[in-house]
C-alpha positions as semicolon CSV with decimal commas, in nm:
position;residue;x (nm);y (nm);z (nm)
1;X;1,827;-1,564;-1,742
2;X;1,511;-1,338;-1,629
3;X;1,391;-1,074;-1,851
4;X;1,210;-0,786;-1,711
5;X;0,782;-0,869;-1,731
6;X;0,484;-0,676;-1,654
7;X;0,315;-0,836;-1,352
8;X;-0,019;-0,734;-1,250
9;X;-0,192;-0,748;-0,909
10;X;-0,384;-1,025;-0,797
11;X;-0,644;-0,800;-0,604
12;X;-0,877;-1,102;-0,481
13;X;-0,523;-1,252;-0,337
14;X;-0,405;-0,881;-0,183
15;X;-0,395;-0,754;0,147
16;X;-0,372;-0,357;0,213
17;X;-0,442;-0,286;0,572
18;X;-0,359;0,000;0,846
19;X;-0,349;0,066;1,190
20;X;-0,363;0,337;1,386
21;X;-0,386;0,450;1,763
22;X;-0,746;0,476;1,859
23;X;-0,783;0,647;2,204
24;X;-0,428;0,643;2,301
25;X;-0,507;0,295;2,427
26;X;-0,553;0,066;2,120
27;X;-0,483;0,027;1,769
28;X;-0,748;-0,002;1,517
29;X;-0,686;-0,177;1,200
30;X;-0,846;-0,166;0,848
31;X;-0,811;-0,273;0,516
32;X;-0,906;-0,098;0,196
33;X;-1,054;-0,384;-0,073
34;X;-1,011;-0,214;-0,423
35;X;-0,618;-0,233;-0,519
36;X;-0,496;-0,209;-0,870
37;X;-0,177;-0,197;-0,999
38;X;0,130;-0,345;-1,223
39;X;0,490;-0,419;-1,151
40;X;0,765;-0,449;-1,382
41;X;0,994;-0,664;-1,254
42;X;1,284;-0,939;-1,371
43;X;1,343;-1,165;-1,048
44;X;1,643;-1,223;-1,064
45;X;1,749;-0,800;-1,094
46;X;1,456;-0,669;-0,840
47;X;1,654;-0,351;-0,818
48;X;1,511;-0,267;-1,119
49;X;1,138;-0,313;-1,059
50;X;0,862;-0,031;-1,112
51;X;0,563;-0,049;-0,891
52;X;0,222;0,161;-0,975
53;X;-0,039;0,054;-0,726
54;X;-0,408;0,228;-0,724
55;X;-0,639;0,196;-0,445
56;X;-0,983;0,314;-0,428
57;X;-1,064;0,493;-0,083
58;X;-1,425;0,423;-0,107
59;X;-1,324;0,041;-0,040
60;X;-1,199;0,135;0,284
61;X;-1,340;-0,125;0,530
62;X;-1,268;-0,149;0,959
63;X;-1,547;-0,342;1,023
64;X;-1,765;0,004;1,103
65;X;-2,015;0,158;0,889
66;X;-2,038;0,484;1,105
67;X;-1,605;0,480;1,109
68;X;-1,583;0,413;0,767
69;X;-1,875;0,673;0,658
70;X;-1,659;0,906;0,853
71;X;-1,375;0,793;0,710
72;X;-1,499;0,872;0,364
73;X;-1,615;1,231;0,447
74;X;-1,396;1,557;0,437
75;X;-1,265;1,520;0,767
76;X;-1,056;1,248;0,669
77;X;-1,005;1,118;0,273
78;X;-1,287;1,308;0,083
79;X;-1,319;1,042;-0,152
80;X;-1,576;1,244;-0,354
81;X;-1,312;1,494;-0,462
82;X;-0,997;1,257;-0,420
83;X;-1,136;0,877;-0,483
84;X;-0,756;0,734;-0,485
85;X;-0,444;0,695;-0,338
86;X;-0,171;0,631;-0,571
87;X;0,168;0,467;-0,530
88;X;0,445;0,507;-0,769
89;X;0,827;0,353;-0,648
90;X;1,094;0,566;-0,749
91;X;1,377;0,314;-0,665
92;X;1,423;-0,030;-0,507
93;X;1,725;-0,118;-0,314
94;X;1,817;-0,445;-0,244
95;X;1,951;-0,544;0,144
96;X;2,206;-0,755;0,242
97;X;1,943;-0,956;0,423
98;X;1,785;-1,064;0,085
99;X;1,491;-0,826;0,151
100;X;1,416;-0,464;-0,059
101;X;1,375;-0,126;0,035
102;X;1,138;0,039;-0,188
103;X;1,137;0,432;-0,188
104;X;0,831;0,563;-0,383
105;X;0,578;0,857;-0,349
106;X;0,210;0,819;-0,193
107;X;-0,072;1,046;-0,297
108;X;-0,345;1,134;-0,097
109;X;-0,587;1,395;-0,080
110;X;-0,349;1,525;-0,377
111;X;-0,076;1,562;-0,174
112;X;0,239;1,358;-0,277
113;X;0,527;1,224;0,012
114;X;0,806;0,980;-0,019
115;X;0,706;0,698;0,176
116;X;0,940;0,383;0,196
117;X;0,854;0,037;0,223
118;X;1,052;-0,242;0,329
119;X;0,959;-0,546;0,115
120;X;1,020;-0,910;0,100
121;X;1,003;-1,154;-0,190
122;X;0,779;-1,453;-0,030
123;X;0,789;-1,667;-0,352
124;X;0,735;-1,700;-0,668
125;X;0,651;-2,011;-0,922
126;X;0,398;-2,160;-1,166
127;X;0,039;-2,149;-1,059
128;X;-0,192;-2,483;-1,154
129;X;-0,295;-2,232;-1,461
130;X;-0,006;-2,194;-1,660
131;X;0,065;-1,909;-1,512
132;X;0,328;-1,713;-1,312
133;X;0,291;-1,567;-0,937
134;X;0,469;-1,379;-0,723
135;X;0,413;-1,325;-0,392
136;X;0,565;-1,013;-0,171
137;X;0,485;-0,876;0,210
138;X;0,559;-0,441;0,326
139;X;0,563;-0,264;0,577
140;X;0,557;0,082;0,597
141;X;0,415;0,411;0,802
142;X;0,287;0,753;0,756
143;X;0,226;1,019;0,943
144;X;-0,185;1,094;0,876
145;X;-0,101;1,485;0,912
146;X;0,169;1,479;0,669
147;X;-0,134;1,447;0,347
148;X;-0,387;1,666;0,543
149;X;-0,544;1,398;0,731
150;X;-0,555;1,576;1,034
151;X;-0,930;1,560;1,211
152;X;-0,895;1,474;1,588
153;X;-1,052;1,558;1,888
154;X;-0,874;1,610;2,260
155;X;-0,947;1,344;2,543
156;X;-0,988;1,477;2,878
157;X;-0,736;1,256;3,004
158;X;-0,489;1,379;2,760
159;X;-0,418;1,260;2,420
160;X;-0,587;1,233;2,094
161;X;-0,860;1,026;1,970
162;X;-0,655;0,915;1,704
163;X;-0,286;0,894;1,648
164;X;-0,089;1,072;1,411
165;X;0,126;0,756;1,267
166;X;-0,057;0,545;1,054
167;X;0,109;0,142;1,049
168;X;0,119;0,014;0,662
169;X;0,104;-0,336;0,577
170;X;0,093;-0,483;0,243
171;X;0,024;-0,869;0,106
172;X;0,047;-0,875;-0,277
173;X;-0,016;-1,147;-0,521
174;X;0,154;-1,046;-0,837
175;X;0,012;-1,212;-1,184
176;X;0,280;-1,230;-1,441
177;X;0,122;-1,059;-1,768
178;X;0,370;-0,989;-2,022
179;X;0,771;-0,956;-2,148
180;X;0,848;-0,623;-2,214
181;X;1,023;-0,519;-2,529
182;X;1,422;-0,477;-2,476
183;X;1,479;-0,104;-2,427
C-alpha cells in the first residue's frame, strides 16, 4: 500500500520546452531552464495528485540571444514585472489507456487559464541513492493571445510572423521528499 508523499522536481533532470509557428512555415522550439515545483502524489491513487510547478521566464532559452531578449521584453512575457509562470492542477483524471489527464490553471503575465495536460507515468523506482524517482512526459497547448501574449507582425504573403498556438511539452524527474501526515 502507497501513501500519498511530497515529491519534488528534479530540475537538472526536467525538460520544459515549446513550439510555435515561426513564419507560417516552421516551428520554432524552446525550452525555459529554471523549473521548480512539488507533487503530492501516492502511485498507486494518481487521481489524487497535486502539482505546483514554478518556472522562471528569464530562463527562457531558443538558442537566440536577440529572440530571447525579445522574448523577455514587454512585447511578449515582461519578465521584469511578471518573472513567473505558475502551474497549479486542479484535478487529475485517470484514462482507460493507463495515462492522466491533468486539468490545472497556468499563469502568465498575471493572467490565469485552465490549461490541460495529458500525462504519462514513464516509471518510477529506487535511484543508486537511496532514493525514490519518478519519471512523467505532457503535452499540452495554449493559445499565446489567450494570457496577452499577443505581439505579431503581418507578412506580405499573408500570415503572421508567429502563430497563435503555442505546443507544450513537459519531461519531469520527480524526487520523492517526504510522507505526508494522514489527513
Amino acid at each position: 500500500m502507497s501513501a500519498k508523499t511530497i515529491w519534488n522536481i528534479d530540475s537538472t533532470h526536467t525538460n520544459v520546452e515549446f513550439a510555435v509557428r515561426h513564419l507560417m512555415i516552421a516551428s520554432v522550439k524552446g525550452r525555459f531552464g529554471d523549473v521548480k515545483g512539488t507533487v503530492e502524489l501516492d502511485l498507486a491513487h494518481p487521481a489524487a495528485a497535486r502539482v505546483d510547478v514554478t518556472i522562471d521566464v528569464a530562463s527562457i532559452d531558443t538558442r537566440n540571444a536577440d529572440r530571447d531578449a525579445h522574448l523577455r521584453s514587454a512585447d511578449f512575457f515582461e519578465t521584469e514585472k511578471y518573472p513567473e509562470l505558475h502551474y497549479v492542477s486542479r484535478k487529475v483524471e485517470v484514462l482507460a489507456d493507463g495515462t492522466f489527464k491533468v486539468v490545472g490553471d497556468l499563469t502568465i503575465r498575471g493572467v490565469t487559464r485552465e490549461v490541460p495536460l495529458h500525462a504519462t507515468l514513464e516509471g518510477a523506482g529506487a535511484d543508486p541513492w537511496g532514493g525514490q524517482r519518478a519519471g512523467f512526459s505532457a503535452t499540452g497547448k495554449i493559445n499565446r493571445g489567450d494570457f496577452g501574449l499577443t505581439w505579431n507582425k503581418a507578412l506580405e504573403t499573408g500570415g503572421v510572423v508567429v502563430g497563435d498556438e503555442v505546443k507544450l511539452s513537459f519531461e519531469v524527474e520527480l524526487v520523492q521528499a517526504a510522507a505526508l501526515a494522514a489527513a
